[in-house]
N, C-alpha and C positions, 0 to 999 in steps of 0.2 A: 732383392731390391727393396721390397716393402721394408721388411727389417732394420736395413740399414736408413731407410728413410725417416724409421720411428725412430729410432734414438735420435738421428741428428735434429728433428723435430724437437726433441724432449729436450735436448742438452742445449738449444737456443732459445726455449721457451721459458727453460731455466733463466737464461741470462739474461731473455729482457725483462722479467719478473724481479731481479735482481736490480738490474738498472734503474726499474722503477721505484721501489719501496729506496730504494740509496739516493735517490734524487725527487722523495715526496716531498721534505723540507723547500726544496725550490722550485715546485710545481704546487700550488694549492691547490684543495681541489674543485675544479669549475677554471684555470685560469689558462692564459693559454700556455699551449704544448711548446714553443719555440722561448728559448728561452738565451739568454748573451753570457759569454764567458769573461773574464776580465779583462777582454782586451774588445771587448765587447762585438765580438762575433757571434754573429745569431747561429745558433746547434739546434737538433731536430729531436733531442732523445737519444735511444741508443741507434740511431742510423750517422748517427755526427762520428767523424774522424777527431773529434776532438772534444771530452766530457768536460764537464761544468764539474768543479770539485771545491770540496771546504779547504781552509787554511790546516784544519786539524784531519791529518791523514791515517789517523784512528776511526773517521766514522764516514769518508767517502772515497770511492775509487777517483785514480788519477787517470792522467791520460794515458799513461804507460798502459794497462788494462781495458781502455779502449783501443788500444792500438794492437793488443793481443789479439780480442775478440775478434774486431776485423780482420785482420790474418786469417783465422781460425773459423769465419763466415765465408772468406773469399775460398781458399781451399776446399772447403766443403762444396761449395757452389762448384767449383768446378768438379771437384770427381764427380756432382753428381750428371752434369754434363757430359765426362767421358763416361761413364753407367750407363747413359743414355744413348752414347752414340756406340760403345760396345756392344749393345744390344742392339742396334741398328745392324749395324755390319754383321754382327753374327747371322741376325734373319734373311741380308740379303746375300751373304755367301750361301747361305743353306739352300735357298732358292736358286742360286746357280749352280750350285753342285746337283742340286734333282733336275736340272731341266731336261728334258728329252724331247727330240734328240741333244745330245750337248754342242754345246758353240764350237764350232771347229776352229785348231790352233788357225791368228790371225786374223778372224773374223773382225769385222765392224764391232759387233755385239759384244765379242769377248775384251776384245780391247778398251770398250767404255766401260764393262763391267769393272772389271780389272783395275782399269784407270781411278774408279771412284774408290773403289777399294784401299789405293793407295794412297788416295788423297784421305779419307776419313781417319788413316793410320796416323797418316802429319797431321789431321787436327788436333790428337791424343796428346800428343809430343807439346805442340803449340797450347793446350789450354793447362799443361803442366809449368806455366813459365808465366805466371799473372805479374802486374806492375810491382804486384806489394812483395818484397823480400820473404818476410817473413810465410806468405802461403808458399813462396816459390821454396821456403825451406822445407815446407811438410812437405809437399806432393812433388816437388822437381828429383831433378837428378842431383845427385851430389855433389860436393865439392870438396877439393884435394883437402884433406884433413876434416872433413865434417863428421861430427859424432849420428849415431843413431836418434838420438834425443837434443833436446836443449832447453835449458833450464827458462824461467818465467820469472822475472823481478817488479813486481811493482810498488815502487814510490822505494828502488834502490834494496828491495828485502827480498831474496828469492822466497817464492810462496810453496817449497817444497814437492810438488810435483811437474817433471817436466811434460812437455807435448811429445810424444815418438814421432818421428819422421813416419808416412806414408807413401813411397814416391807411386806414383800412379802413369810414368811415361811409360813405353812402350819399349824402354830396353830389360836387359836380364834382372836388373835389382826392382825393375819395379814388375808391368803386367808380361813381359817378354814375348813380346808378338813378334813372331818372324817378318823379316822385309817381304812385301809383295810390290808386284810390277804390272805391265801389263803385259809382259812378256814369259809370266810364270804360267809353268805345266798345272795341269790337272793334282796330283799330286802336291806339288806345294800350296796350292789353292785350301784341298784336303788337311794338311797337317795347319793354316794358318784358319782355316772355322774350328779343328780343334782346338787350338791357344785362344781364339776368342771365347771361349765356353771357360776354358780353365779362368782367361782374365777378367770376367762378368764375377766371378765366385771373387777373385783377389779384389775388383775395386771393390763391392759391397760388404766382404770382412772391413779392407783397410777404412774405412767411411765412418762402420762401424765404432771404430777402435779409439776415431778420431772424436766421437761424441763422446766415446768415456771418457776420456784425456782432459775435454772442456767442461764435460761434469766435474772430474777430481779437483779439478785447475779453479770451479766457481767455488765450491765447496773450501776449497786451502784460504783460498781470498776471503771470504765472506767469515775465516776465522781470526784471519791477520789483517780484516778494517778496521 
């Protein structure tokens, strides 16, 4: 969990580091931080859906590259939410799996346990699916013909490294957590705190994987501005 929290840390620290020497020219220093695009819409830096950029696309990023990055934050932010709530649900199946004596099938108890359980699973599924296209292409589920990767153009120039897809829902290509219910045995309770341990390891690799992709992706850009 730490691990994969460093890099993603590092690899967006990178970018607003970036955004900001790329955009000292229109920020002096002492002047204010909000600053108007040509259509004269007030932007925040790099929190804006939409960058302040020169006529000559040799020495500033466009908005295509702020449109990347977002993706590329929004994704992150969510796996790091389902990391979070995997680890949740790991800890509270492990605590129902030890209780003694255990929740007899049908109980009150077993049944809410159980219940939350399933719900926490559809959160997974649901935070795999953000407004923005492009997060929903790393972290979602695929689509009839979609490749593993896809390539990164900005101002019309592929910048030669693509992003890899990382799907992080809850079916077999991404963390493959079995269905639970409130109506599942002991036993499957069992094998689905197992798949939570294996998919705690899968989002924190894929999270991982996904800060180097936006390192190589700033690093390509930052030679082709």
């Amino acid at each position: 969990m730490i691990t994969s929290k460093i890099a993603a840390n590092q690899a967006f620290a990178q970018i607003s580091r970036l955004h900001k020497s790329e955009h000292a020219t229109e920020h002096p220093s002492g002047s204010d931080d909000v600053v108007k695009t040509t259509k004269g819409e007030a932007v925040d830096g790099i929190k804006a859906d939409i960058s302040i950029f020169s006529t000559n696309p040799l020495q500033h990023f466009n908005t295509e590259f702020n449109a990347v990055v977002k993706s590329i934050r929004m994704a992150d932010k969510a796996m790091g939410q389902i990391e979070t709530n995997v680890e949740q649900m790991e800890s509270e199946v492990e605590m129902f799996i030890k209780q003694y004596p255990p929740f007899p099938p049908g109980s009150e108890d077993r049944i809410k346990y159980l219940s939350r359980f399933a719900l926490l699973r559809r959160q997974i599924d649901q935070l795999t699916v953000p407004p923005d296209a492009g997060a929903r292409s790393i972290i979602g589920p695929s689509v009839s013909g979609q490749t593993k990767t896809f390539e990164i153009e900005i101002g019309g120039r592929k910048i030669g490294n693509p992003i890899r897809r990382q799907p992080v829902h809850t079916g077999y290509e991404g963390l493959d957590l079995p269905e639970i219910s409130a109506e599942s045995n002991d036993e499957e309770v069992a094998r689905f705190h197992q798949a939570l341990g294996k998919a705690r390891g899968v989002v924190q690799q894929r999270r991982a994987a996904l800060a180097d992709d936006a390192t190589r992706m700033i690093r390509s850009a930052e030679k082709k501005a």
